[in-house]
Structure formats: C-alpha cells, structure tokens
C-alpha positions in Angstrom: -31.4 12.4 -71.2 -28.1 11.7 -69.5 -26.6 8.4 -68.5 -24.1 7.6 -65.4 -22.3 5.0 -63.9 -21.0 4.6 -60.2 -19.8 1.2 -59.3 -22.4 -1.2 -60.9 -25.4 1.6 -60.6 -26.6 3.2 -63.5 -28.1 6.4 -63.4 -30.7 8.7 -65.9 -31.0 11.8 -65.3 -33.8 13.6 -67.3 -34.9 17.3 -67.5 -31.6 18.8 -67.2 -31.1 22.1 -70.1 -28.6 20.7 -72.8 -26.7 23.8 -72.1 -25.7 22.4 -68.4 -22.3 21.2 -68.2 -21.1 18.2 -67.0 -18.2 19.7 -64.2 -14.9 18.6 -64.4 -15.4 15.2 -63.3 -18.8 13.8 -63.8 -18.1 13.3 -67.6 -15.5 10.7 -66.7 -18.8 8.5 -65.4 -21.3 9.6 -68.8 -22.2 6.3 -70.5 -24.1 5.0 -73.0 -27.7 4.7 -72.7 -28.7 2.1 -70.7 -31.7 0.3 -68.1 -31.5 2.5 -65.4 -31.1 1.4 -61.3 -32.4 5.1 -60.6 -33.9 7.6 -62.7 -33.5 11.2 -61.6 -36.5 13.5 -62.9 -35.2 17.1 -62.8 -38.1 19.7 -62.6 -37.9 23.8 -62.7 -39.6 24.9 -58.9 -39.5 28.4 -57.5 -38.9 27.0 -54.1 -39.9 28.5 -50.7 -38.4 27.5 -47.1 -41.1 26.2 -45.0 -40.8 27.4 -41.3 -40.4 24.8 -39.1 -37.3 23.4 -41.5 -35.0 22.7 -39.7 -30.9 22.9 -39.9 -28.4 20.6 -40.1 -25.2 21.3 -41.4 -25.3 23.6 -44.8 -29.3 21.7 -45.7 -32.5 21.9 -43.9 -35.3 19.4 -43.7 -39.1 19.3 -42.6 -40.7 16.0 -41.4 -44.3 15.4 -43.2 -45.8 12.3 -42.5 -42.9 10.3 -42.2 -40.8 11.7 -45.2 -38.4 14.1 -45.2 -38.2 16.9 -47.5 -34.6 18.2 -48.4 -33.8 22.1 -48.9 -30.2 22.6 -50.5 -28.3 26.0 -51.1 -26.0 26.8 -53.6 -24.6 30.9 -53.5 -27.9 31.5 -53.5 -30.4 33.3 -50.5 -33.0 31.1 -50.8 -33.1 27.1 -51.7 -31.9 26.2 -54.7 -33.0 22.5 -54.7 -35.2 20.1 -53.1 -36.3 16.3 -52.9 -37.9 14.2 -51.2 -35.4 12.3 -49.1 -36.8 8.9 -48.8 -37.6 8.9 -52.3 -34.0 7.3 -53.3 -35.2 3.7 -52.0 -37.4 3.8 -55.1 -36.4 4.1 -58.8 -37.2 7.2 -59.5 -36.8 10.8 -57.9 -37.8 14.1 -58.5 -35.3 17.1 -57.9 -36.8 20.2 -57.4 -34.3 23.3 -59.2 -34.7 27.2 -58.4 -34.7 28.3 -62.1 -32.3 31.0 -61.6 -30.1 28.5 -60.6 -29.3 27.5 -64.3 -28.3 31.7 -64.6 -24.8 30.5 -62.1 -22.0 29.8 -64.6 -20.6 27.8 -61.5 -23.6 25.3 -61.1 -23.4 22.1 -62.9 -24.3 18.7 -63.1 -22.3 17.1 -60.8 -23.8 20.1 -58.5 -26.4 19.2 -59.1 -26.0 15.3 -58.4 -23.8 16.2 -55.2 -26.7 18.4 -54.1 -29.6 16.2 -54.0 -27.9 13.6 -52.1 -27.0 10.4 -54.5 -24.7 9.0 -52.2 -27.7 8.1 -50.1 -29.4 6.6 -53.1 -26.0 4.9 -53.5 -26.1 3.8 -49.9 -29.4 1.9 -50.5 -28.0 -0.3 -53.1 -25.7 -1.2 -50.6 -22.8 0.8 -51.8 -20.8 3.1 -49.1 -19.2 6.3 -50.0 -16.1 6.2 -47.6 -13.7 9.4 -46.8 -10.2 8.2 -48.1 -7.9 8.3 -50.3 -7.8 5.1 -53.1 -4.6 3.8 -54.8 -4.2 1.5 -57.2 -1.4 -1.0 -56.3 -0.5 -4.1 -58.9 -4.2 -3.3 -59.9 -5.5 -3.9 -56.5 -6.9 -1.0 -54.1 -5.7 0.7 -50.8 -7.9 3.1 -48.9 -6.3 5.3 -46.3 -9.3 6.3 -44.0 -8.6 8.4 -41.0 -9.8 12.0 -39.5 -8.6 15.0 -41.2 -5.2 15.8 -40.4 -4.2 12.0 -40.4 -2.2 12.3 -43.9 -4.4 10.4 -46.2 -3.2 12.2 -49.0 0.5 12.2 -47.7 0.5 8.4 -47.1 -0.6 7.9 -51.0 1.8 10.3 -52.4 4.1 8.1 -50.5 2.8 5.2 -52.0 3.1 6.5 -55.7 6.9 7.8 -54.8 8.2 4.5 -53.4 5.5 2.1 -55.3 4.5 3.6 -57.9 1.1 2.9 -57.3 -1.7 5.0 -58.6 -3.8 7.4 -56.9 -6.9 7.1 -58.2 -8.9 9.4 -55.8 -7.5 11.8 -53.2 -10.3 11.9 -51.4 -13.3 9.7 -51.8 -14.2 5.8 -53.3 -16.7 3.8 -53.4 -17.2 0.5 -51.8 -19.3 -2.1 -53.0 -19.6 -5.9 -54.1 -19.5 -8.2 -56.2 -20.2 -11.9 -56.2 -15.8 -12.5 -55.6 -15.0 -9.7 -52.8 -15.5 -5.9 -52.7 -14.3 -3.3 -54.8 -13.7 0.7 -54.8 -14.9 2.1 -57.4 -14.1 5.9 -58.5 -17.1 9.1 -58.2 -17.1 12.3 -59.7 -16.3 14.1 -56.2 -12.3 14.2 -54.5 -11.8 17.4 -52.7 -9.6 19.9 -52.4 -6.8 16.7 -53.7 -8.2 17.4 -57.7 -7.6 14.0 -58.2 -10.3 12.0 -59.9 -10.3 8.8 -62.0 -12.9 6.2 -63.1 -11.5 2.8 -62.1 -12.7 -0.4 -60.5 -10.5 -2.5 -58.6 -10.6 -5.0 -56.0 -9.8 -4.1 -52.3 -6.9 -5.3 -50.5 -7.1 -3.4 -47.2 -8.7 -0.5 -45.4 -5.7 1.3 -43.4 -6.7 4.0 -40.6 -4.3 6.4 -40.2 -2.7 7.8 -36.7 0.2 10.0 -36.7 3.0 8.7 -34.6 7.0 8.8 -34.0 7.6 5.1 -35.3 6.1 2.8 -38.3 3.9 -0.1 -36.6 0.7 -1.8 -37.8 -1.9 -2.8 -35.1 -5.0 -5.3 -36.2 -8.2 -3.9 -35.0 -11.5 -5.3 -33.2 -14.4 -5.4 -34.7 -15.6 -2.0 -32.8 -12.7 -0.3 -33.8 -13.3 -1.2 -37.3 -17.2 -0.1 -36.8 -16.5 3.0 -35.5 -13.9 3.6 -38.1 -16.2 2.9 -41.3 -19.1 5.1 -39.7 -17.2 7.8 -39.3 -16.2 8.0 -42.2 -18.9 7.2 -44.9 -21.5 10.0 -45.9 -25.1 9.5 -44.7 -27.1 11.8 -43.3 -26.8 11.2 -39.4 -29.9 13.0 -38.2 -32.2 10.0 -40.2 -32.7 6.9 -38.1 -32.9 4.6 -41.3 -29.6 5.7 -42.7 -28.1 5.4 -39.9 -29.5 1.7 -39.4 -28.2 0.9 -43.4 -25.0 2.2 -43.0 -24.6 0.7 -40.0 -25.6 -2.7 -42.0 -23.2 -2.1 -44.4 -20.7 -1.7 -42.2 -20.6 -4.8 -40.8 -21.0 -6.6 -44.1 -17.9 -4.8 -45.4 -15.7 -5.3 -41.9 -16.8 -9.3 -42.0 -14.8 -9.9 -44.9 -12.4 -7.0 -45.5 -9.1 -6.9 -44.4 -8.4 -3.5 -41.8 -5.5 -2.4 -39.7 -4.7 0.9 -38.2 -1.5 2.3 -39.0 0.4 4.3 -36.6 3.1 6.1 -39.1 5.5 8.9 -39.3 5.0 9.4 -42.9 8.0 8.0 -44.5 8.9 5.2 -46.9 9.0 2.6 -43.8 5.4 3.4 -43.2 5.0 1.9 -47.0 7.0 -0.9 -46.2 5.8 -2.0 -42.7 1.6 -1.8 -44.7 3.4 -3.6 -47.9 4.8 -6.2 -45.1 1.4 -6.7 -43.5 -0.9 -7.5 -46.9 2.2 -7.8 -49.5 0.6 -12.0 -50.1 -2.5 -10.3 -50.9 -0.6 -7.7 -53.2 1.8 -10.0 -54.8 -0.2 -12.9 -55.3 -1.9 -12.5 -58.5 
C-alpha cells in the first residue's frame, strides 16, 4: 500500500509490485498512512481495444450505458491501462494494467497516476490543475497562466533574478481552498521546466501572460478571466460533466481571486509594474 498527498486529498494506492518506482517526483508527495479521500485499486488485465473506441487526443474511450471507459498507451501497441472514467466521483477506482507494462524500466508510479487521469478525480474535489508556472513570493504564490509561447517560465525566472522568489513549479499547480482563501499546492508533474517542489501557499494573483513591446497591467472581465482558467486547466473536454465542474470551479475561483493580464516584454519592469499592482497584498503580512 502507498499513501499520497495533493493539496488536502489523500490518496491509497493498492496493488502496485513493491519493485515499482516512485519517478522522480511522486516521492516528494508519499506520506504516511492515512484515511484515504480516494483509494486507487490497481489490478493486472491483459487489455483489448474495443472497436467502436473512439480517439481523442493520445486516449480512447467507449460509451456504455452512460460511463465511459478509458484506454491509455504508454510505448506500447496495444492499451496499457484502463478505468472507468466516471468512477473518480466515488472513493474508490480500479485501474486496469497490461502486465507487460511492469517489464518497461521507464513506467512508474507517477505513470501510472498521470495515466489514469487523477486530475479529474482531483477536479471532483473541487481542486483545478491549472497550466502555469507557480512562485513562491514572501511565502505567498504567483501563477503565470498563458498559451504556450507566452513566457511563463521566462517571467518566473525573472521573478527569482530580481525577487528572489521561488519557483516552485515550472509548469503546473494546484488550486484549491480552504476555509481563509485559495491556495496552489505543488503535484508530481512540471514539464519539460524539471522543476518540482511540494509546497502550499496562499495565492496572491493569477497573471495571464501576452507578449508585447511595453510593461502594462490590464484588469480583466469576468469572461476574460473564464476563458482564461478553462483553457488552461486539464479536464477531459469531450465529457459534458467535466466540462460543467470545471466550468463551476472556475467561477468559484475567479469570484474571489485576484487576475490581471499582463502585457510584458520580459524584463525586470515587467516584475515591477505586477509587484506595483498586488505589492499590498505581497507586503502586507
């Protein structure tokens, strides 16, 4: 039995060979045994692609009575795991594993987590998994959000250069709350950045990013925020429910969470003119 923690969910995950490794993150998120908010049940399954699955992206899916059943590959010809999609409103799933997956010296746990879609089981506990990148500023978080291209990862590095801040994640946090405000917390996943750390803090803003010739900060309407968060949290956009709870939880989070876009030219006055904008908030405590 293995024990995880993202944000304030707690994880078992049962039925995994000893000889499995953790990956080079996930063990930064082990804990102690504890009551589980989801128990993963990991079963051995020669699996076989039904044919009416149907793609989307690098998964397939087939619709029986309601439920969808996920197919996952990894380096492998045929699927390597499966699960029942809607299962992760519940407390307890069952992953279906190709045995010969274990035989992959590249497959681990965190694959294996990252595989059968816990960030949607995340998502029903009301916790979003946003594309970003998360700093830690005077123990406070920043999230850069943005398309790719935008310079989420340049705008942090700027941010640890000039304020030496902390980049806890170069490409992924968590956002979820807590009775006093919402908070990023750290997961096991960040990219091509390699930059992955375990810590909780409390947000001050969500910047978008937007390349530009000067440094200027622009609130944003409620849409604009919407469309912002949607785009960039993972859920799987085919599925009618998921897309009605993230939706949800988008507008809880952009109610009470300061966000402005950020048109830039990625240089230290792009730090000051955001540090001008929530420094109170920064500063404060």
């Amino acid at each position: 039995m293995r024990y995880y923690r993202f944000a304030d969910i707690a994880f078992e995950v049962d039925g995994l060979p000893e000889k499995l490794p953790e990956g080079k993150y996930l063990n930064l998120f082990r804990t102690a045994s504890v009551v589980p908010d989801i128990t993963l049940h990991v079963q051995n399954t020669t699996l076989v692609l039904p044919s009416d699955a149907v793609r989307s992206g690098n998964i397939c899916y087939v619709e029986r009575e309601g439920k969808h059943r996920i197919y996952g590959w990894f380096r492998t010809p045929n699927p390597a795991i499966s699960f029942v999609l809607n299962d992760w409103k519940n407390a307890e799933i069952t992953v279906d594993v190709h045995p010969e997956l274990y035989d992959d010296a590249a497959f681990t746990a965190n694959w294996l987590l990252s595989l059968s879609g816990f960030s949607t089981g995340l998502l029903y506990r009301k916790c979003a998994t946003l594309h970003c990148s998360y700093i830690l500023v005077e123990n406070q978080a920043i999230l850069f959000a943005g398309f790719s291209g935008m310079g989420k990862s340049t705008q942090a590095e700027l941010w640890r250069r000039y304020r030496n801040a902390e980049i806890i994640n170069g490409d992924r946090a968590l956002i979820f709350q807590r009775e006093d405000g919402w908070y990023a917390g750290g997961i096991s996943a960040c990219g091509s950045s390699k930059i992955c750390r375990n810590y909780t803090a409390k947000i001050a803003a969500v910047i978008l990013l937007e390349k530009g010739s000067d440094n200027r900060v622009f609130p944003m309407k409620i849409a604009e925020k919407y469309r912002a968060l949607l785009t960039g949290m993972a859920f799987h956009r085919w599925k009618e429910e998921e897309i009605d709870t993230a939706g949800n939880l988008a507008m809880d989070i952009l109610s009470e969470l300061p966000m402005y876009r950020l048109r830039n030219r990625a240089d230290e006055e792009s730090v000051e003119v955001i540090e001008k904008e929530i420094g109170g908030t920064l500063y404060d405590i």
